[in-house]
C-alpha positions, 0 to 999 in steps of 0.5 A: 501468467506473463513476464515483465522484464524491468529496467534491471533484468529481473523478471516481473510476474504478472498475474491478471484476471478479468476483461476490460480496461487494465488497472494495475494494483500495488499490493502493501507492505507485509503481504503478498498479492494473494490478500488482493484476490477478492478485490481483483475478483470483485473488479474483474467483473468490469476492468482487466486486472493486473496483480504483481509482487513486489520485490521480496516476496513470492515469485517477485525478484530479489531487492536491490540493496539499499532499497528506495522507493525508486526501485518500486517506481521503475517496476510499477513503470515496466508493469504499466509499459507492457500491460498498456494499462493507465489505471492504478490502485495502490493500498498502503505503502502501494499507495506511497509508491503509486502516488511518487510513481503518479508524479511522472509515469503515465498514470490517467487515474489513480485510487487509493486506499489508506495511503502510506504518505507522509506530508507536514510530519504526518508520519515521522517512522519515530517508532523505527528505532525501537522496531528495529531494535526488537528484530535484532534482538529476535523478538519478532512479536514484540517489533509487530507489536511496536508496529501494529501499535504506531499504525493503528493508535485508533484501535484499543489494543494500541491502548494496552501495555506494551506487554500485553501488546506482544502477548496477543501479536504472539498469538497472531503470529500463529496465524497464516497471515501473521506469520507472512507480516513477520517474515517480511517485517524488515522490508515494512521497515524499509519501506516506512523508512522510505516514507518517512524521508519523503515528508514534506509539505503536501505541495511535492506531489502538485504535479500530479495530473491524474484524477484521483480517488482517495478512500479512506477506511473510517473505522481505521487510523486517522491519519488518512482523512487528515491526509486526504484533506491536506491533499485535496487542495493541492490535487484539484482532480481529487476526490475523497472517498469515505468508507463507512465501517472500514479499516486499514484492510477494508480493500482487502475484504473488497465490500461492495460500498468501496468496490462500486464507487472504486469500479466506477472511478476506474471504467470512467 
C-alpha cells in the first residue's frame, strides 16, 4: 500500500495491483473498494490498477464538511499526479465525480459504468426529502428502501408497496453488503444531493477531450442509455457500450463481455 497526500493533508491510501499502464478507478457510493476486487483482478492482468476509498469510509480520511464533489476531484487529482496514471474508470457516483473530474485533470481515457450524472432533469434527487426524513426518523430500511426504488424503477421489487419494499431491504440489511449500504446511507445522500445540483443541459461537460467508453448495463435502470445517448453528441470521442445481461453492479461482477472491451479501451 502507498500514501497519497491531498491537497488538504489528509492521507489517500493506495491499493494497486497488477503491471502495465495505471488506471484509476472510482468506487461508488454506499461501498468500498473491496466490491471493486474482481474487476481490478480481472484488469490486472493488462493495466496497473489503482484503487483508493474515498472519504468516509474504511481507511479513507474523514469528509469535509459541507461535502461537494470538488473534494472528490481534488483527491482523484492527487491519486492521478502520484500514480502518473491518465486512465480512469468511474461506477456510479464514481462516474459523477470522474466525468466533472475529466473537465479539467489530465484525464487521457475515461470509462464509465452506469454514471450517476444528471443532464435535462434526467435525475431530479426528488426522492431525497423523503430518504432524508426516514434516517432521522431511525428507519434505515425504509430510506434504502425509498432509494433502491428511485435508483431502480426497472426492477419489479420498485413496483411493490412501499411496505413490502421495506420488508425485504430489512432482510438485506442482515447481509455484509447491506449492512455497509446502510451505514453509509447518508454520505449516498450527500452525494446524489451533489448530483442533482449539477443538472444541466448536457452541453456542460463539451469540454471534456478524453476518449470515453460509456457502458451501460441493460438489464439495469434506464437512465443510462438515455444519458449516454444525450451525451454522445456533445462528446465526439464517445463510444457506448451495451452490456448484455447487466445491471447497475455488473462491473462488480467484472463478466468477461464488459472486462474484454473495458481492458482494451484502456491499453489502447
Amino acid at each position: 500500500m502507498e500514501r497519497v497526500t491531498a491537497p488538504d493533508g489528509a492521507t489517500i491510501v493506495l491499493h494497486s495491483t497488477g503491471t502495465g499502464p495505471g488506471v484509476v478507478l472510482v468506487h461508488g457510493g454506499g461501498v468500498t473498494i473491496e466490491v471493486y476486487r474482481r474487476v481490478a483482478a480481472a484488469l490486472a492482468q493488462r493495466h496497473t490498477v489503482h484503487l483508493y476509498n474515498r472519504r468516509g469510509r474504511a481507511d479513507a480520511p474523514a469528509r469535509r464538511e459541507p461535502y461537494t464533489v470538488e473534494q472528490e476531484i481534488e483527491d482523484l487529482g492527487a491519486v492521478l499526479a502520484h500514480t502518473g496514471a491518465r486512465a480512469v474508470v468511474g461506477h456510479s457516483s464514481g462516474g459523477f465525480i470522474a466525468l466533472r473530474a475529466a473537465l479539467r485533470l489530465p484525464i487521457d481515457r475515461l470509462a464509465l459504468y452506469d454514471p450517476a450524472v444528471s443532464v435535462d432533469g434526467g435525475m431530479t434527487g426528488a426522492f431525497l426529502p423523503a430518504a432524508r426524513a426516514a434516517v432521522r426518523a431511525g428507519d434505515t430500511a425504509r430510506a434504502l428502501a425509498i432509494v433502491g426504488a428511485a435508483g431502480n424503477p426497472q426492477s419489479p421489487a420498485a413496483r411493490l408497496p412501499l411496505g413490502a419494499q421495506t420488508a425485504i431491504t430489512r432482510l438485506f440489511l442482515r447481509s455484509r453488503i447491506g449492512r455497509q449500504m446502510g451505514a453509509l446511507l447518508d454520505m449516498t445522500l450527500d452525494e446524489t444531493a451533489q448530483v442533482a445540483a449539477h443538472d444541466g443541459p448536457p452541453e456542460q461537460y463539451a469540454g471534456v477531450t478524453a476518449e470515453v467508453l460509456f457502458a451501460y448495463g441493460q438489464a439495469g435502470p434506464p437512465h443510462y442509455p438515455r444519458l449516454a445517448a444525450a451525451l454522445s453528441p456533445v462528446l465526439p470521442r464517445m463510444q457506448v457500450l451495451p452490456v448484455p445481461r447487466c445491471g447497475h453492479d455488473g462491473i462488480n461482477r467484472a463478466p468477461a463481455r464488459l472486462v474484454e472491451p473495458l481492458a482494451a479501451f484502456l491499453g489502447r
